[in-house]
N, C-alpha and C positions, 0 to 999 in steps of 0.2 A: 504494500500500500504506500501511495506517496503522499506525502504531506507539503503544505506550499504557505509558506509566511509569507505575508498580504501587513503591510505597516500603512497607517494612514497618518499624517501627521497633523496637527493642532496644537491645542496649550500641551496636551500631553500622546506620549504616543500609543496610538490602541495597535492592540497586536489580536489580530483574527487568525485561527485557524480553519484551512479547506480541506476538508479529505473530499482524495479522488472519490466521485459519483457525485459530490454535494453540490446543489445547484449555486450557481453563483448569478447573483442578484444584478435585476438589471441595472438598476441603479443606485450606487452606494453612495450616500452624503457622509459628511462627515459629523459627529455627534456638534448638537445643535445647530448645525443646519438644515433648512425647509427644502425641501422640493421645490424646483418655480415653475413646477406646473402639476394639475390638477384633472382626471378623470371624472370626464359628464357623461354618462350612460343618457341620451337621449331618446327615447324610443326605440329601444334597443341597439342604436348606433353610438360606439364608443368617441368621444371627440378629446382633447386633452384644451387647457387652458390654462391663462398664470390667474391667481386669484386676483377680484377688482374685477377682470373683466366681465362687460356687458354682453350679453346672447341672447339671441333673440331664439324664441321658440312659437311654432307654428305647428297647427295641428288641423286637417281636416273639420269644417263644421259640420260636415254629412260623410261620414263612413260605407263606403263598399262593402259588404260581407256576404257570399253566398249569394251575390246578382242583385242585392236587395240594397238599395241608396237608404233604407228607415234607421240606422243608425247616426246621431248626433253628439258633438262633442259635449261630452259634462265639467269635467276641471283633469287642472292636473295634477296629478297626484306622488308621491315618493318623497323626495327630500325637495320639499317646495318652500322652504323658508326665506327664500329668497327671489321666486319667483312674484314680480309685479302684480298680475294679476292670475290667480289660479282657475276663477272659471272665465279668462277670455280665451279664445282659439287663438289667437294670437297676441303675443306678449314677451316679457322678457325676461332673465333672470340676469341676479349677479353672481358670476362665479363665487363659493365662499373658499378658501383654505383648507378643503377635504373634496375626495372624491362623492359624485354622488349620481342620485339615479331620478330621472323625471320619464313618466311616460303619460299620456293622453286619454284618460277613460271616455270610455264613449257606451250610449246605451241603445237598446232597442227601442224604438219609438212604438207605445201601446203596449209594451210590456210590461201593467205595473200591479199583473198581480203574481203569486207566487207564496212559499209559505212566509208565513210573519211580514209580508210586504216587500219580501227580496226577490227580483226578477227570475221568471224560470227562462229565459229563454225561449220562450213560446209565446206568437199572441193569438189568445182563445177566447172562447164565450166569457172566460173566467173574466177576462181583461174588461171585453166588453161591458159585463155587468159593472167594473167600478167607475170605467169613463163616463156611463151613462149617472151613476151615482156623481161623479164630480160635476157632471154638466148642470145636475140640479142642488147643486150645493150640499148633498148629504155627506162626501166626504172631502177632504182638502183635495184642490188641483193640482199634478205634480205636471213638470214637465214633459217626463213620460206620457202623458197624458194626453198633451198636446198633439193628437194623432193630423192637424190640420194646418200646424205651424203658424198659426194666428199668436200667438203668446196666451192662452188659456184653453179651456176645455168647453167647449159649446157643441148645440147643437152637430155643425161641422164636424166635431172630433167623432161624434158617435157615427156620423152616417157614414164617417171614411172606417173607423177601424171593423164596421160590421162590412163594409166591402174588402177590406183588407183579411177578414177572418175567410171570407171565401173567394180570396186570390185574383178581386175582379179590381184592386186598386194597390198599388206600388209604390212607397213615397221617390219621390225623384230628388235629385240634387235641389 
């Protein structure tokens, strides 16, 4: 086995040992110094930055899935403490002095029943019966809701998602 002294110098000298196989790191600073740049997991595309910097982040208003345009951006979500504004589609952040990760939630449009109020994935009679509940104010309007893109649930939302339940209407971009 070989062994390989690695001296870094500063106020004091550190002494590292490497045994062969041991992976050797891509990047070594020296103790107290920062990295001057930083890993942003953006929607699953890795970007690197010095911290301070400004970036911009954009994300789809209407999402593609499965041929269907009924998905909508909601916020975004991960390490967003420094994102400007979390539910605009478009917006910014400030890089902070750690690596982090932002990605885009987006929902199904009329999918707002499911157990305990959490989306299943489906929009069915189940859906129908609460949009028409929220059209008459029996229960709160959610977005989701909003099967007619007016900013509420009316009339409109019900006559579309009961055409949407039997494939005779497609929300579009």
């Amino acid at each position: 086995m070989r062994t390989f002294d690695v001296k870094f110098y500063a106020k004091n000298i550190v002494w590292e040992r490497l045994k062969t196989g041991d992976p050797i790191p891509e990047v070594i600073t020296r103790p107290g110094e920062e990295p001057s740049t930083f890993k942003a997991t953006i929607n699953g595309t890795v970007y690197e930055y010095a911290a301070g910097t400004e970036v911009s982040l954009n994300a789809d208003a209407f999402y593609l899935k499965d041929g269907n345009w009924g998905y909508r951006f909601e916020a975004w979500t991960g390490d967003v403490d420094a994102v400007a504004d979390v539910n605009a589609n478009t917006t910014t952040f400030t890089m902070p002095a750690k690596d982090v990760t932002i990605t885009p939630k987006h929902y199904l449009v009329g999918d707002v029943s499911g157990v305990d109020g959490v989306a299943d994935g489906v929009v069915d009679a189940l859906d129908a019966y609460h949009i028409i509940q929220m059209s008459v104010n029996k229960e709160t309007p959610t977005l989701v809701g909003d099967i007619a893109g007016t900013g509420s649930v009316d009339a409109m939302s019900v006559s579309n998602i009961a055409a949407y339940i039997v494939g005779k209407y497609i929300p579009t971009k």
